[in-house]
N, C-alpha and C positions, 0 to 999 in steps of 0.2 A: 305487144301492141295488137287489138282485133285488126282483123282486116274489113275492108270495104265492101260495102256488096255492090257489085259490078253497077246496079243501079244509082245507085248514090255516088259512084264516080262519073256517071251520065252525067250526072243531074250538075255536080259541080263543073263538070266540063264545059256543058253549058252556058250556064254564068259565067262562066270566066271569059267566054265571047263577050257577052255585055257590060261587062263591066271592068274596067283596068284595076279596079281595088281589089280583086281576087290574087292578083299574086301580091300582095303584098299579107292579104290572109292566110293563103297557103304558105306565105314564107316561114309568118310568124308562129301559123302551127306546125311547121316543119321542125323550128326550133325550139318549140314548148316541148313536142314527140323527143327529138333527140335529147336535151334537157332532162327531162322525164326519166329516161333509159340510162342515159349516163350517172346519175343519182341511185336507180336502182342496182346499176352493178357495181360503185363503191360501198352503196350497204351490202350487197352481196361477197366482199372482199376481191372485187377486183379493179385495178389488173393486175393478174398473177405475174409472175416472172421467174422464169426458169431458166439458170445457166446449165444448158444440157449438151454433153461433151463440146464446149469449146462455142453453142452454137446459144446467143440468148432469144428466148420465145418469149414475147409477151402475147398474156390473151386478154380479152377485153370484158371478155361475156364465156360462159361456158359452149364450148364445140358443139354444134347440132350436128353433123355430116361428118362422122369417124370412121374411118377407113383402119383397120386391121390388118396389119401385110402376115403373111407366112411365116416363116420362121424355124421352122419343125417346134413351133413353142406354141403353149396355150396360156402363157404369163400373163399377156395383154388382156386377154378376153376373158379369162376368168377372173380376173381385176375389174373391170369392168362391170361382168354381172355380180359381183358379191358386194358394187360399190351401188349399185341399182342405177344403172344409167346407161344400159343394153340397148334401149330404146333411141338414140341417138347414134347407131353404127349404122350406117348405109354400106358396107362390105366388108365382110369375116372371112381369112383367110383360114383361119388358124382352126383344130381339133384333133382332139387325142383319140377319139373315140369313144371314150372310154373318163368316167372321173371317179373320186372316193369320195366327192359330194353327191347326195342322190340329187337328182333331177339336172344335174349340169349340162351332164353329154346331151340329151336333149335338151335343154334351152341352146345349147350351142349349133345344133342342129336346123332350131330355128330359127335363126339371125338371117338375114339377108346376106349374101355371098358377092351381089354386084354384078353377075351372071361376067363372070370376068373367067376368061380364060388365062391359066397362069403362061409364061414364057419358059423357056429351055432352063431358066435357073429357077424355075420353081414357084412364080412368084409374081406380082402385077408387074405388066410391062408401064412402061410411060405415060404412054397414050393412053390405056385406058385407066389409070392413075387418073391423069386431069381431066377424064372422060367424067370422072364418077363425083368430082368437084368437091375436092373434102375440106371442111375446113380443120381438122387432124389428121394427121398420119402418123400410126404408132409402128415400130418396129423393135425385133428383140436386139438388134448388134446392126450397126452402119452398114452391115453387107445389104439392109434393105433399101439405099440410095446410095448406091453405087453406078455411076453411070455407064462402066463398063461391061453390067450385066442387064443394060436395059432398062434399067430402072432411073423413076425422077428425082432429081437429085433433092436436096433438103431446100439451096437454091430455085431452085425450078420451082419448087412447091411452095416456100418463100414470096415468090414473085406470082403467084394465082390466090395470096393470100391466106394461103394454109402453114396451119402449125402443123412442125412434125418432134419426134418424140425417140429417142435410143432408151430402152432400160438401162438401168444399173448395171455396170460392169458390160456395158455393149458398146459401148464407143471404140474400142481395139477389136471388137470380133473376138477376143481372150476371155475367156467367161470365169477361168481356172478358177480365179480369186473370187468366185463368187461365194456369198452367203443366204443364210435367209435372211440377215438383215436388210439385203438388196429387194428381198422379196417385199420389205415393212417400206425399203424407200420407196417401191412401184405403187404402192398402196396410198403412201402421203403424198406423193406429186399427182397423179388422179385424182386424189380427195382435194388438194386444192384446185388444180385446173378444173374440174367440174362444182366446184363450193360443196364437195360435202365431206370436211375435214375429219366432221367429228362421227361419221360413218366408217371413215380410213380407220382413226384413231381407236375404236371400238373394236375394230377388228383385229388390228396389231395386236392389243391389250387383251383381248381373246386369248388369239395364240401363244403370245408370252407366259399367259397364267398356264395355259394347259402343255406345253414342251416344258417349262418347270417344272411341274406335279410330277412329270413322266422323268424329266433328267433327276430329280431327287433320290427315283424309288431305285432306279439302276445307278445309282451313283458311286455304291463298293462291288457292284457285278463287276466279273473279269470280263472285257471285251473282245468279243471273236471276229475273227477274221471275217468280212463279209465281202462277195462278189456283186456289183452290180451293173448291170447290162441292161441293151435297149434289146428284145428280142425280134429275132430274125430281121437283122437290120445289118447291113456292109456300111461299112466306114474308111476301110483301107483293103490292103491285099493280104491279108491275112487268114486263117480262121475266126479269129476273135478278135474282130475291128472296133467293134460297138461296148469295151469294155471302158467303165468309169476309172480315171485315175484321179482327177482332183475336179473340185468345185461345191455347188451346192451339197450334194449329194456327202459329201463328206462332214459339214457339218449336221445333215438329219443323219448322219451316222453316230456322229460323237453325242449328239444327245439323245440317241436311243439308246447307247451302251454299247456302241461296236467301234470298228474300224475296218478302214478300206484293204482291203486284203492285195491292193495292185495299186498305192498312192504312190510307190517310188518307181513304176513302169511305164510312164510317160509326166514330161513339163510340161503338156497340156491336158486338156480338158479328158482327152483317151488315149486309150494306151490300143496299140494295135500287136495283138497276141499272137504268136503259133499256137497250135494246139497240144504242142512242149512245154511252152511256158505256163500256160492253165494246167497241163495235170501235174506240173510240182510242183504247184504251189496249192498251201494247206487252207482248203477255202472251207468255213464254220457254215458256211451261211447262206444264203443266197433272195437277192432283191433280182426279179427282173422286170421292167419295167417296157408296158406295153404301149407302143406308139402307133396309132390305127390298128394296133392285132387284137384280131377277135378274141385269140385262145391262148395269152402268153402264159395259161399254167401250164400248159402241152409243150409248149418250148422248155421249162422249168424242167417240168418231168425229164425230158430229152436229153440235159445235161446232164442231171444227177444221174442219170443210168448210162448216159459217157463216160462219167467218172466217178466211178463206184466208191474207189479210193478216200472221196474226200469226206471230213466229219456229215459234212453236210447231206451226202450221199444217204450217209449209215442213217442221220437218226432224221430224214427229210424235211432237213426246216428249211423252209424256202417261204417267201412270198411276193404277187407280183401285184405294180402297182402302176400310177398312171398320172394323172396330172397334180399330185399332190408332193414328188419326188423332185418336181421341179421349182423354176421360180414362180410364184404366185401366192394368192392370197388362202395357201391348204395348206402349208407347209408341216404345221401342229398333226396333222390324222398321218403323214409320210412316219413320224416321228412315234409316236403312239402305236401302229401298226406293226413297224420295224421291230418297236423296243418288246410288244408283247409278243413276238415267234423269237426273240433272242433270250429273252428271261421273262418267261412265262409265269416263272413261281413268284415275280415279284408284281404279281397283279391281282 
């Protein structure tokens, strides 16, 4: 709906002194205006509704004011710019640094951050939560409305009006089970919350055809053991806290032609390693995957010359990677990348 220009709100304010029949004309365009609007967003398919871990969201009209929490994830946000609907975030918490889309890290760079200072867990405090008036709130796993760590709850933000949002496989904080199909369900619940389904859909359908072509050509290659890790990053007390035992990461394994070389070393998401248990085991391979680091082939290099020992060492195949290894809208280039440093001859 145009807005008014300050003059022409004069002007009817005026009249509406002199004459009692003005609120009855203001009423009636009030309800031609609503009318109008509510028409346009049933043609636009809404209202959406979404049973999202336990909690149902109805939305009415697409979010203007979306708030992105942290996460150590870029799932949200790069869903968002591959959906083209960037322009509707009033605060980005989230960034890798670093994408295997060109021009991502920098779009992501320039979003609006909400000049918010995160709190001791990493992340919008409350207050400036309802400071920033959103009408979304996305988060990767419930720990981002927790109220024990400061944060608003989904209630709290419920009650100023705003929708909020857990990905796939986040409503337990357990990611283990994740897929990339969780990445396809982030896809199609943004495409409908904001009405562009068939943008979602286009993209899925992308990736589907092109992790196909790639899972075909490796599909009699023998699969090698592959390590993959977040570099220079602690997780636990360990040496090697930051090591992948199950989740996404394991299916853009299997359809590159490999396997996890450490899936039975932890029932969660990582496995926290000595630096015993890395060098006996026979690692082909090596994914490391960089989270804000500038130089994770230097971290890369570092291991293989820790451990001369492994295949991986001898004939240097390694590669490192960045927000496409995760959940989100890349999944396809994690897959294709992996699968040409593990069977090269099959491309």
């Amino acid at each position: 709906m145009p807005k008014q220009r300050p003059f022409a709100v004069a002007l009817v304010t005026s009249l509406c002194l002199l004459t009692a029949a003005c609120a009855d004309s203001s009423t009636d365009s009030k309800e031609t205006t609503d009318k109008t609007d509510n028409a346009a967003a049933a043609k636009a398919g809404y209202p959406v509704t979404l049973d999202n871990c336990g909690v149902t969201e109805e939305f009415t009209k697409a979010p203007s004011r979306v708030v992105v929490m942290n996460g150590a994830s870029v799932a949200e946000v790069s869903t968002l710019l591959a959906l083209g609907v960037e322009d509707r975030i009033v605060a980005n918490q989230q960034t890798y640094g670093a994408s295997e889309v060109p021009g991502r890290a920098d779009a992501i760079k320039k979003l609006p951050t909400g000049d918010v200072k995160q709190n001791d867990a990493y992340d919008i405090p409350r207050e400036a939560m309802l400071g920033l008036r959103p009408d979304l709130v996305l988060s990767t796993t419930s720990y981002g409305y927790d109220e024990k760590n400061g944060f608003a709850t989904r209630d709290q933000l419920q009650q100023t009006g705003a929708n909020s949002y857990v990905s796939p496989k986040g409503c337990d904080q357990d990611t283990s089970g994740m897929t990339i199909a969780d990445s396809y369900q982030l896809l199609r619940d943004m495409g409908k919350v904001f009405d562009v389904s068939d943008k979602a859909e286009k993209i899925v359908a992308d990736s589907e055809k092109n992790i196909a072509a790639v899972a075909a050509k490796v599909k009699s290659e023998k699969k090698p053991k592959v390590m993959v890790l977040f570099s220079n990053m602690s997780m636990g007390g360990n040496d090697f806290s930051s090591v992948v035992a199950k989740g996404i990461y394991n299916d853009i394994l299997a359809k590159a032609g490999g396997a996890n070389a450490f899936e039975d070393a932890s029932e969660t998401s990582f496995a926290d390693l000595s630096k015993e248990k890395v060098a006996a085991t026979d690692v082909d391979a090596l994914v490391v995957i960089g989270y804000n680091d500038p130089n994770p082939g230097a971290y890369a290099k570092k291991l293989l010359k820790e451990f001369p020992q492994w295949p991986a060492a001898k004939n240097n195949t390694y590669v490192t990677l960045s927000d496409s290894m995760y959940l989100g809208p890349s999944n396809d280039l994690a897959v294709e990348k992996i699968a040409k440093m593990l069977h090269p001859d099959a491309f």
